[in-house]
ROLUM-428603 format. One record per residue (C-alpha): residue in three letters; x, y, z. Coordinates in steps of 0.1 Angstrom, whole numbers, plus 5000, padded with zeros to 4 digits. Example, Ala and Ser with C-alpha at 12.3 -4.5 7.8 and 13.67 -1.06 7.14 Angstrom:
REM residues 2
+------+------+------+------+
! rest !   px !   py !   pz !
+------+------+------+------+
!  Ala ! 5123 ! 4955 ! 5078 !
!  Ser ! 5137 ! 4989 ! 5071 !
+------+------+------+------+
This chain:
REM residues 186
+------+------+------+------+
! rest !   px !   py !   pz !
+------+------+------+------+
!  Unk ! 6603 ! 4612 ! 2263 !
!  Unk ! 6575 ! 4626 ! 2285 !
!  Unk ! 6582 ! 4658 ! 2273 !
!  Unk ! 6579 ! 4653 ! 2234 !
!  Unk ! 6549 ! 4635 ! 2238 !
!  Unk ! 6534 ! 4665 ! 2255 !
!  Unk ! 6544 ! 4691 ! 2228 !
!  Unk ! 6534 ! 4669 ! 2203 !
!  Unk ! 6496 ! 4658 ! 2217 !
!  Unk ! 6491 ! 4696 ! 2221 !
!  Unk ! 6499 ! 4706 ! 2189 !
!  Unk ! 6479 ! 4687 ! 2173 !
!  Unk ! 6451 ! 4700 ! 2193 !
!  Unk ! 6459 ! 4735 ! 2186 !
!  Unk ! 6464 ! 4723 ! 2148 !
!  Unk ! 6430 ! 4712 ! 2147 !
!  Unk ! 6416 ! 4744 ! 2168 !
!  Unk ! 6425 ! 4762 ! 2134 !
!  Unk ! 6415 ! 4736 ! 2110 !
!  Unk ! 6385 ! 4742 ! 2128 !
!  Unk ! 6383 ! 4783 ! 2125 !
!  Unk ! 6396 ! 4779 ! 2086 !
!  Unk ! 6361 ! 4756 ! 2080 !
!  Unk ! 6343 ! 4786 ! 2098 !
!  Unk ! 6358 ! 4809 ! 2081 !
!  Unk ! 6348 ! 4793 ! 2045 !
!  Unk ! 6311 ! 4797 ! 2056 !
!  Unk ! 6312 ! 4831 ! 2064 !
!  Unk ! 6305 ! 4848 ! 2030 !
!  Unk ! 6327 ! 4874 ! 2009 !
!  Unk ! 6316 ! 4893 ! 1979 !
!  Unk ! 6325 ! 4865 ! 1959 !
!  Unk ! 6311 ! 4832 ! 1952 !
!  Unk ! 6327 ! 4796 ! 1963 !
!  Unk ! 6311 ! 4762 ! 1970 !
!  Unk ! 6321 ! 4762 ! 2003 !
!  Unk ! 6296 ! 4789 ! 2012 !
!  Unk ! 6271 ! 4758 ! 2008 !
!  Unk ! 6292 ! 4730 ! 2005 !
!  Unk ! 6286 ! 4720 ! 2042 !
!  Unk ! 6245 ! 4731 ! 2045 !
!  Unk ! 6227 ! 4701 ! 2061 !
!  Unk ! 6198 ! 4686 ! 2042 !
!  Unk ! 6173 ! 4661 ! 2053 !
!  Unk ! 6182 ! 4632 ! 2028 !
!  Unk ! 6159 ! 4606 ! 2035 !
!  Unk ! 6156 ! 4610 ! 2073 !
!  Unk ! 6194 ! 4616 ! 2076 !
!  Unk ! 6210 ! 4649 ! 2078 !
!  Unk ! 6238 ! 4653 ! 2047 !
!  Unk ! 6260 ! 4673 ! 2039 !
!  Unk ! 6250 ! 4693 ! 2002 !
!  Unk ! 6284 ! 4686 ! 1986 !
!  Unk ! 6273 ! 4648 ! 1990 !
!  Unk ! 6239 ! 4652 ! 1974 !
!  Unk ! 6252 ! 4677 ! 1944 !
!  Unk ! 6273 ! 4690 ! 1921 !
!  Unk ! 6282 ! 4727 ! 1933 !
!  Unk ! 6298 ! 4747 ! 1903 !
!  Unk ! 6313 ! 4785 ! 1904 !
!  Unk ! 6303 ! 4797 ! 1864 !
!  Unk ! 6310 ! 4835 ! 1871 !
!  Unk ! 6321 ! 4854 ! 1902 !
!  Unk ! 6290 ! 4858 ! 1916 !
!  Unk ! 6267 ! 4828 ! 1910 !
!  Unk ! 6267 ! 4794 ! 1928 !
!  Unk ! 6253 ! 4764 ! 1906 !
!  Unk ! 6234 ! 4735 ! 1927 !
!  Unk ! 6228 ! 4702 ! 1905 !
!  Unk ! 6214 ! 4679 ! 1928 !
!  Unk ! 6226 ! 4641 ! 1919 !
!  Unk ! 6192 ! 4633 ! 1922 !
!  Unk ! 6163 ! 4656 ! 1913 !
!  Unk ! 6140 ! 4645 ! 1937 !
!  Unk ! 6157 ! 4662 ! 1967 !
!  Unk ! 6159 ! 4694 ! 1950 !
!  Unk ! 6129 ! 4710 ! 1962 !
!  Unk ! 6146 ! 4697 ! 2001 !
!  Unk ! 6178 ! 4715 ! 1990 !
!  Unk ! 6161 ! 4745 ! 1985 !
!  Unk ! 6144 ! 4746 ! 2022 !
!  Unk ! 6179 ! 4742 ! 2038 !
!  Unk ! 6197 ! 4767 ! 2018 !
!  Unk ! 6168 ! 4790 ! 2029 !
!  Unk ! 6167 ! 4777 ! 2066 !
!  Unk ! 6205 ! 4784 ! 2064 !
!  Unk ! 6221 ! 4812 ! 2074 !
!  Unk ! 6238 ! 4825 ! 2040 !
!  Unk ! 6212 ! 4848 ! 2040 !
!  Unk ! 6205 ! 4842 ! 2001 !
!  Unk ! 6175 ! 4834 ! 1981 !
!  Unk ! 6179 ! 4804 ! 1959 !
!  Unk ! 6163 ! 4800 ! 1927 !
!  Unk ! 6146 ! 4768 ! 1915 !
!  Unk ! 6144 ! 4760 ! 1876 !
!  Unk ! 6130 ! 4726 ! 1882 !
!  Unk ! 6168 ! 4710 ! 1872 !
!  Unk ! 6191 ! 4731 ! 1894 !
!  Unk ! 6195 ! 4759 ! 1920 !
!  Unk ! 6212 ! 4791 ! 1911 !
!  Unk ! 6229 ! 4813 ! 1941 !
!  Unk ! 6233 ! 4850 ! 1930 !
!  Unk ! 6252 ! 4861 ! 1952 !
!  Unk ! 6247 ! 4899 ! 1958 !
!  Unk ! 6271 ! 4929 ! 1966 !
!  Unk ! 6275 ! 4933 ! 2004 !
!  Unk ! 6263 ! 4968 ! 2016 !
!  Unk ! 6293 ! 4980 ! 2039 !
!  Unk ! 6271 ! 4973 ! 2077 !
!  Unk ! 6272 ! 4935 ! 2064 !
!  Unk ! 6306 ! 4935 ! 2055 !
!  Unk ! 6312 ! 4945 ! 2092 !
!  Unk ! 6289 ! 4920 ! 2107 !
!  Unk ! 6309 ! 4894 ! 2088 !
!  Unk ! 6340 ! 4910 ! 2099 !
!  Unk ! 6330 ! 4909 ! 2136 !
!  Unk ! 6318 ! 4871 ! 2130 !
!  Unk ! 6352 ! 4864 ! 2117 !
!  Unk ! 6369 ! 4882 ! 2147 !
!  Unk ! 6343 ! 4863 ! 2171 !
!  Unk ! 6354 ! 4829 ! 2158 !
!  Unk ! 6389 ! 4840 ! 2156 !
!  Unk ! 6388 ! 4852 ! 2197 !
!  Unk ! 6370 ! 4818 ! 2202 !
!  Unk ! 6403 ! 4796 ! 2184 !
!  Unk ! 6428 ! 4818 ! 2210 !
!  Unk ! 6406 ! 4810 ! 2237 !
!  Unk ! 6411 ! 4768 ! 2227 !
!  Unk ! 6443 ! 4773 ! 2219 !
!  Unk ! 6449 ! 4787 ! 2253 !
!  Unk ! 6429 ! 4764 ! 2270 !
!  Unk ! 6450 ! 4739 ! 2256 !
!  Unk ! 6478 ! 4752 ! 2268 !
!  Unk ! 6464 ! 4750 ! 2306 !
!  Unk ! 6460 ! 4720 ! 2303 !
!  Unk ! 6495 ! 4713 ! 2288 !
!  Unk ! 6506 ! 4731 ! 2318 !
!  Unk ! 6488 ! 4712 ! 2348 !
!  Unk ! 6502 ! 4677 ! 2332 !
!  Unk ! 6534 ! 4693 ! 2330 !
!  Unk ! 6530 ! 4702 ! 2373 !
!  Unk ! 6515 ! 4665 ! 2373 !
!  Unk ! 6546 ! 4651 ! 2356 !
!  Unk ! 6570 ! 4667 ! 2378 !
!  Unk ! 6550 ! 4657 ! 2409 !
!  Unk ! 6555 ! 4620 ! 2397 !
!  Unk ! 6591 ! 4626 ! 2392 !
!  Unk ! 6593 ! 4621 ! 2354 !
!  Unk ! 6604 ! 4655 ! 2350 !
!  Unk ! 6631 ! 4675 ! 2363 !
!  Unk ! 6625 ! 4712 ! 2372 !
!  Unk ! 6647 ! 4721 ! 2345 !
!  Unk ! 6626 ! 4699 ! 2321 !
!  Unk ! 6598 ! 4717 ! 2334 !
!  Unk ! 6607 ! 4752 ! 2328 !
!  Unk ! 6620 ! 4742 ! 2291 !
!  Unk ! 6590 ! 4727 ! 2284 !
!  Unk ! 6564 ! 4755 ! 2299 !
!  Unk ! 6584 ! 4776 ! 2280 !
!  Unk ! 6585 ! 4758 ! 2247 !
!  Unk ! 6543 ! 4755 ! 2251 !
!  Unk ! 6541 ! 4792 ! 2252 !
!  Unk ! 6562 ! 4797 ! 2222 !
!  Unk ! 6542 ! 4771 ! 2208 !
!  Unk ! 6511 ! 4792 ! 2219 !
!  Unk ! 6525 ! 4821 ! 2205 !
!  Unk ! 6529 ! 4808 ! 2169 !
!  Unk ! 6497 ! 4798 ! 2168 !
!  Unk ! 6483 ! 4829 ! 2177 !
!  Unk ! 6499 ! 4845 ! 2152 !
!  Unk ! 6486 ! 4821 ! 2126 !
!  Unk ! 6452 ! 4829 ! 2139 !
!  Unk ! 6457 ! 4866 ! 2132 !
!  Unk ! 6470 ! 4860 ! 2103 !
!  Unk ! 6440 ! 4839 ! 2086 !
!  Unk ! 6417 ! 4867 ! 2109 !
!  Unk ! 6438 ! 4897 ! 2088 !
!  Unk ! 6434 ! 4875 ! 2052 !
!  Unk ! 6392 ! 4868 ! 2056 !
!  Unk ! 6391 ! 4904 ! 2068 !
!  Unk ! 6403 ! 4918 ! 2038 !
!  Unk ! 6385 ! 4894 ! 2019 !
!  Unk ! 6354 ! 4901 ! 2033 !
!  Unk ! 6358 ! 4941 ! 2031 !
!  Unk ! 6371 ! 4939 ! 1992 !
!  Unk ! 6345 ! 4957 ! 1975 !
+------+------+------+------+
C-alpha cells in the first residue's frame, strides 16, 4: 500500500528528528555530572577526528565530577585541548594519568542560557518534523495525481500525517519540559 509506506518512511524521519534533539540535549549541561557531557567531544587522534568515549574511559565518582582515563596516555595532553576548545565551558584538570571535570554550580543567567538552548534545539526538531510533514504532503498530491490514491485515501492519509505530526510534537515538549527542569534544578 502507497499509503503505509508513506506513514511509515515519515515516521521514521521524524523518529530520528528526536533521536537527534535527545543527543543535543545530552550535551547541553545540567548541574549534574554525566559522561555524555563529553562523551561525544572530538579529538584529533592521530590525524582523525574521534569521538572521546572511543579514546577513554569516562567515569561519574560523585555528582559533580567527571573522570577522563585516556586508553592511551599519550593523547591525554590532546584530550585536554578539545575539552577546552569545546564548548562545556569547563576547565579540565591534568594529573599526568587522568582528567578530572568538576563540574561547578550553575549561577541562575546560565541556567537560562541553557534553557533557551534547549528550547532553540527543541523549535529547530518542530521545524524538521514539519518539514517532513510537507513533504509527506506534496507526495501525497503527487500520488493522487498518478492515480494511486483515491481522494478519500488522500484525506485519510493527510489527516493521519498531522496526527502523526501532532504526537511528535508533543514528545518534543515533553523531552523540552524534562531537560528544563533538569537544567533549572538547583
Amino acid at each position: 500500500m502507497v499509503s503505509q509506506q508513506i506513514m511509515q518512511s515519515n515516521e521514521q524521519k521524524m523518529a530520528k528528528a528526536i533521536e537527534v534533539m535527545s543527543n543535543d540535549f545530552k550535551g547541553i549541561r545540567s548541574g549534574r555530572a554525566t559522561p555524555a557531557l563529553v562523551e561525544n567531544i572530538r579529538v584529533d587522534y592521530y590525524g582523525a577526528p574521534t569521538p572521546l568515549k572511543q579514546l577513554a574511559n569516562i567515569s561519574i565518582p560523585e555528582a559533580r565530577l567527571v573522570i577522563i582515563k585516556p586508553y592511551d596516555a599519550s593523547v591525554l595532553q590532546t584530550v585536554e585541548k578539545a575539552i577546552l576548545k569545546s564548548d562545556i565551558g569547563i576547565t579540565p584538570a591534568n594529573d599526568g594519568k587522568m582528567i578530572r571535570l568538576a563540574i561547578p554550580h550553575l549561577s541562575e543567567d546560565r541556567r537560562k542560557q541553557l534553557g533557551k538552548m534547549a528550547k532553540d534545539a527543541s523549535e529547530k526538531t518542530k521545524i524538521s518534523v514539519r518539514n517532513v510533514r510537507r513533504e509527506a504532503l506534496h507526495q501525497v498530491e503527487e500520488e493522487e495525481k498518478k492515480k494511486t490514491l483515491t481522494e478519500d485515501d488522500k484525506f485519510r492519509l493527510k489527516e493521519d500525517l498531522q496526527k502523526l505530526t501532532d504526537k511528535y510534537e508533543k514528545q518534543i515538549d515533553e523531552l523540552l519540559s524534562k531537560k528544563t527542569k533538569e537544567i533549572m534544578e538547583v
